[in-house]
C-alpha positions as CSV (number, residue, x, y, z in Angstrom):
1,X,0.0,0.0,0.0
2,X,1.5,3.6,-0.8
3,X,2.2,6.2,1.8
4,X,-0.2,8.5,2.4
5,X,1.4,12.2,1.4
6,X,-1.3,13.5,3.2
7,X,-1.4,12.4,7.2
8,X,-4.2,12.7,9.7
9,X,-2.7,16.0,11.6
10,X,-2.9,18.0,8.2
11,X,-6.3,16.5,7.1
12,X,-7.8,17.7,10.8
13,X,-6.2,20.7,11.3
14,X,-7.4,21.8,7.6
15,X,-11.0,20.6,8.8
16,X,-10.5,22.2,12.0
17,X,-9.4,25.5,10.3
18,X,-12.6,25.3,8.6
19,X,-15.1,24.3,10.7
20,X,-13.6,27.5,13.5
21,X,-13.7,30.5,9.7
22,X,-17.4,28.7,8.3
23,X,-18.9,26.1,11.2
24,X,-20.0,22.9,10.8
25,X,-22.0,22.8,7.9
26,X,-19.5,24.2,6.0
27,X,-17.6,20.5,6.6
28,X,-17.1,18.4,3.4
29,X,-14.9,16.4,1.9
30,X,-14.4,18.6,-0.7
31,X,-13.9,21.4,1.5
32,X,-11.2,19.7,3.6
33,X,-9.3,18.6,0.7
34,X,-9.1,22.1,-1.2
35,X,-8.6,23.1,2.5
36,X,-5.5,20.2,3.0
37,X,-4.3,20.6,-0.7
38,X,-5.1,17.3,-1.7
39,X,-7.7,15.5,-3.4
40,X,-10.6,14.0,-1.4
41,X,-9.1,10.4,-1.7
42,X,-7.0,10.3,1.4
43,X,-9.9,11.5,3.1
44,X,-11.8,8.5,2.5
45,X,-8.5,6.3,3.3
46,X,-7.8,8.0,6.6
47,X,-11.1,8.5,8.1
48,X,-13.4,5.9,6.2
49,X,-16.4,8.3,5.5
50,X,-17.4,11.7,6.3
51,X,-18.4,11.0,9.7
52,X,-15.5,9.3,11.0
53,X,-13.6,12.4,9.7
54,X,-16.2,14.1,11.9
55,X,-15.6,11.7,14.9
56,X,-11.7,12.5,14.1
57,X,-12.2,16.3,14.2
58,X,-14.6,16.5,17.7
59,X,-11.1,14.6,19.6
60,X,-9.1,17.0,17.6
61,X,-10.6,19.9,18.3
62,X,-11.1,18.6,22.0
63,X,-7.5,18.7,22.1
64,X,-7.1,22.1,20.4
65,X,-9.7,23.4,23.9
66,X,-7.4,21.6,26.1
67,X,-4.0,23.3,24.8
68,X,-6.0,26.4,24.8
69,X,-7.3,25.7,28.6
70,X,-3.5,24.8,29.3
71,X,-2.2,28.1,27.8
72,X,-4.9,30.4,29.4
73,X,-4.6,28.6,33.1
74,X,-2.8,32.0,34.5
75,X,-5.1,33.9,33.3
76,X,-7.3,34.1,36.8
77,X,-6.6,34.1,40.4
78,X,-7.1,29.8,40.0
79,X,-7.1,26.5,37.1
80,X,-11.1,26.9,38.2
81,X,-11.8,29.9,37.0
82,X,-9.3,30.3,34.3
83,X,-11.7,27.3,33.1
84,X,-14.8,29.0,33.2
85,X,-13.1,32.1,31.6
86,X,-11.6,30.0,29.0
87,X,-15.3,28.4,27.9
88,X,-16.4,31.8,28.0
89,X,-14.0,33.3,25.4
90,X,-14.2,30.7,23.4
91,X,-17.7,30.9,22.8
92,X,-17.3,34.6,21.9
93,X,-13.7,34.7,19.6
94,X,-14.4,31.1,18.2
95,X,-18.6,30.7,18.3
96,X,-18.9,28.0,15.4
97,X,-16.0,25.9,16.9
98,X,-18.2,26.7,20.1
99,X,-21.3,25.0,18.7
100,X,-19.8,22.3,17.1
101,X,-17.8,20.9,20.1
102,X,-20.9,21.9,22.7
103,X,-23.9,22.6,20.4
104,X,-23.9,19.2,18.7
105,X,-24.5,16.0,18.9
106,X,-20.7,15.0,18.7
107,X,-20.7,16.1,22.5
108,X,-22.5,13.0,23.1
109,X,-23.9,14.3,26.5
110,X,-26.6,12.0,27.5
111,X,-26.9,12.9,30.8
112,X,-24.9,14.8,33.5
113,X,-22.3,12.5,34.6
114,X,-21.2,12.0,30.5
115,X,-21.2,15.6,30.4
116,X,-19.0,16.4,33.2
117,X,-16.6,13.6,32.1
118,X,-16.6,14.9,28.7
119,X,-16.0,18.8,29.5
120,X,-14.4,18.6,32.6
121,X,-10.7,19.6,33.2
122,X,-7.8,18.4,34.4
123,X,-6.9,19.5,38.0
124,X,-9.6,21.6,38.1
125,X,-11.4,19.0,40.5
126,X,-8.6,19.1,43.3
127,X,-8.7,23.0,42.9
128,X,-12.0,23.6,43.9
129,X,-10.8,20.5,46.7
130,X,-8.7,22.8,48.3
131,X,-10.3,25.7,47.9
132,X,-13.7,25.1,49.5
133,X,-12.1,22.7,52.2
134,X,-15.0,19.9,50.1
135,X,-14.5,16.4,49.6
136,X,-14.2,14.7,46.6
137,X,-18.4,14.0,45.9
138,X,-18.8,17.6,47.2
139,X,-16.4,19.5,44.8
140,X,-17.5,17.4,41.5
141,X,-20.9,18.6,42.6
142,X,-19.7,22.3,42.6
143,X,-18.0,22.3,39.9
144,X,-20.7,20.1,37.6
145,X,-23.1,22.9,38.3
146,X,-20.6,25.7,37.7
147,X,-19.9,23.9,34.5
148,X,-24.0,23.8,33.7
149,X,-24.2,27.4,34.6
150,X,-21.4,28.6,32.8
151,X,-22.0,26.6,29.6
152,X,-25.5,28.6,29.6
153,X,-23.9,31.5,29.4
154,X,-21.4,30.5,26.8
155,X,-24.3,29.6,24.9
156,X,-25.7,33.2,25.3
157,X,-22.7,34.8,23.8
158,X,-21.6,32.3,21.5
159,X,-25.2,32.9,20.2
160,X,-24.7,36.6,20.1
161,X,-25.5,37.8,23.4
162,X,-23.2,41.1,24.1
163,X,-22.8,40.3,28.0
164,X,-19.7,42.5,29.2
165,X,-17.0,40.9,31.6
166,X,-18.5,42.4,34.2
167,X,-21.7,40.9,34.0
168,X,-20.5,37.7,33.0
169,X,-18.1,37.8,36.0
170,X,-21.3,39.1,38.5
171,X,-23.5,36.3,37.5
172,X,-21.0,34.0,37.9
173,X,-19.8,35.1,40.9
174,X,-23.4,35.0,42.4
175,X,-24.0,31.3,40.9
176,X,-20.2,30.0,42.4
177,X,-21.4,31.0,46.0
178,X,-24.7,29.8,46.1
179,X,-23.7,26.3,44.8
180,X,-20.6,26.5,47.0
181,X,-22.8,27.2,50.1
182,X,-25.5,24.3,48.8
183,X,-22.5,21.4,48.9
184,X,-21.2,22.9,52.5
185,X,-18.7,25.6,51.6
186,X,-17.9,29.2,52.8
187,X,-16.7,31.2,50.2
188,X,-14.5,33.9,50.9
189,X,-17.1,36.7,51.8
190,X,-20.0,35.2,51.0
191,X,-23.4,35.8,53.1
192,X,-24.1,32.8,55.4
């Protein structure tokens, strides 16, 4: 069998170039290829069909949010926030990569507990651990309904809300220490 010119890495970052300028629907094999520089053959050689180039491309870009996640951790006071940030600002610079990780049904969320293993990040777990002083049960609770609450608003702006930083950062603020006080936390200057 001849070697491919064309590997997987080029074929999914040219469909993941494309799906973050023109979304989703804009995804063919056509498109990838003129995208890649190659015909549509190794396409079909790589990936099988369209939608295991699809399947490909929802790991790849998965990957693409965790290098971003990794390269924005300092930008907040903690890896739990500079996640929610993060979610945030990629729904607003990057909306159709937005929709097609979160918005489709490549997220595969059939419930909460595949949701929070599918979005949740690394570390971020023990963080809100130490933080709130909560067990293990107590800070995957916190932080599956600050994932819920932030993804809503994600939605918002990915969708085209204008909500400034500082009303994102109120409402978030407000939602963090009401479900911190529901599992048994204190927060920092919160009402008791």
């Amino acid at each position: 069998m001849p070697t491919q010119r064309f590997g997987r890495e080029s074929v999914l970052d040219a469909a993941l170039e494309l799906v973050r300028e023109r979304g989703y629907d804009a995804l063919s094999a056509r498109a990838v290829a003129e995208r890649a520089g190659c015909s549509v053959q190794p396409i079909y050689s790589l990936f099988g069909d369209m939608e295991g180039l699809a399947l490909s491309l929802y790991e790849h870009a998965r990957a693409w949010v965790g290098a971003y996640n990794a390269e924005h951790a300092a930008d907040a006071s903690n890896p739990f926030e500079a996640n929610g940030w993060a979610h945030i600002r990629i729904a607003r610079k990057e909306p159709r990569l937005f929709a097609f990780l979160y918005l489709s049904p490549y997220l595969q969320a059939d419930g909460l507990d595949t949701l929070y293993a599918s979005v949740s990040q690394p570390g971020v777990e023990q963080c809100i651990m130490e933080l709130g002083h909560l067990d293990e049960q107590a800070a995957r609770e916190l932080y599956l309904n600050m994932i819920v609450y932030t993804h809503g608003l994600a939605s918002m702006v990915a969708c085209g809300a204008e909500l400034s930083d500082d009303e994102l950062s109120d409402r978030i603020d407000a939602a963090f220490r009401a479900f911190a006080r529901a599992v048994g936390a204190n927060p920092k200057g919160a009402a008791r």
